[in-house]
C-alpha positions as CSV (number, residue, x, y, z in Angstrom):
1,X,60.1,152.3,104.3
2,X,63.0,150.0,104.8
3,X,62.9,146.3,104.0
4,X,64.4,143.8,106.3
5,X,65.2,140.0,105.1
6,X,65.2,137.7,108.1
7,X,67.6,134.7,107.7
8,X,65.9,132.3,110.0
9,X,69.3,130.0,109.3
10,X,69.6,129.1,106.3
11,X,72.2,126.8,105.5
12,X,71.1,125.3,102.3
13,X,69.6,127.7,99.3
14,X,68.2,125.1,97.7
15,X,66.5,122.2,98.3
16,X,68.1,118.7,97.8
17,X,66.9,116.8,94.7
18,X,64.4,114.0,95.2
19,X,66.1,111.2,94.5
20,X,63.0,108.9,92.7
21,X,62.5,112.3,90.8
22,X,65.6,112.0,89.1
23,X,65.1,107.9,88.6
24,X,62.5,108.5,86.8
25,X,63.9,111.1,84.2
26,X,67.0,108.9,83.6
27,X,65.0,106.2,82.5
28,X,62.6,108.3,80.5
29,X,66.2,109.9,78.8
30,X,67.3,105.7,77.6
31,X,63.4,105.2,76.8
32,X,63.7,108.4,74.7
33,X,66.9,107.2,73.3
34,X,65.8,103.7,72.1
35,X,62.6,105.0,70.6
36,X,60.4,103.9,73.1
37,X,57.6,106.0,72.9
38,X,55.1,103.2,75.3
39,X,57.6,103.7,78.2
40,X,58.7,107.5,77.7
41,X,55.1,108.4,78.2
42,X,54.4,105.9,81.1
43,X,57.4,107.5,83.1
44,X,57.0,111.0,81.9
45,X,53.2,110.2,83.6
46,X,55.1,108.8,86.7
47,X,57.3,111.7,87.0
48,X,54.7,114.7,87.0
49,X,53.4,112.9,90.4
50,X,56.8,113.4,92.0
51,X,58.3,116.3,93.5
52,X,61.2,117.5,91.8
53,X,62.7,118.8,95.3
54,X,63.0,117.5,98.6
55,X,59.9,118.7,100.6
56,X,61.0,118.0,103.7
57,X,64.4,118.6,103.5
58,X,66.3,119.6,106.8
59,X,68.4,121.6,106.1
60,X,66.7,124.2,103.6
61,X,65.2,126.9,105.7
62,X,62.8,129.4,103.7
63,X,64.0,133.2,103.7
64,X,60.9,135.3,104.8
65,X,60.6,138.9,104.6
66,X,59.4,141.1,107.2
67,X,58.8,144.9,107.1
């Protein structure tokens, strides 16, 4: 039994980072840095709602297998 990987074009192999994703961890990283524990636990909060990827991202095409 062979396995065959259908490429259904994909140009990108990842998906693009979510921009307010990464916002959010920047300013959790200078809360974390001045001792702000208030703040780093309000954004680290925020960011656990947010995707980390780009869910709708054009260009990144999901490899599916097909026997």
């Amino acid at each position: 039994m062979k396995i065959q990987i259908r490429a259904t074009t994909t140009s990108a192999v990842v998906r693009t980072v979510a921009p307010r994703y990464h916002r959010v961890y920047y300013a959790m990283r200078r809360a974390h840095e001045r001792g702000d524990q208030a703040k780093f636990r309000l954004l680290r909060q925020q960011q656990r709602t947010l995707p980390s990827a780009d869910p709708n991202d054009p260009r990144y095409r999901r490899l599916r297998y097909q026997r």
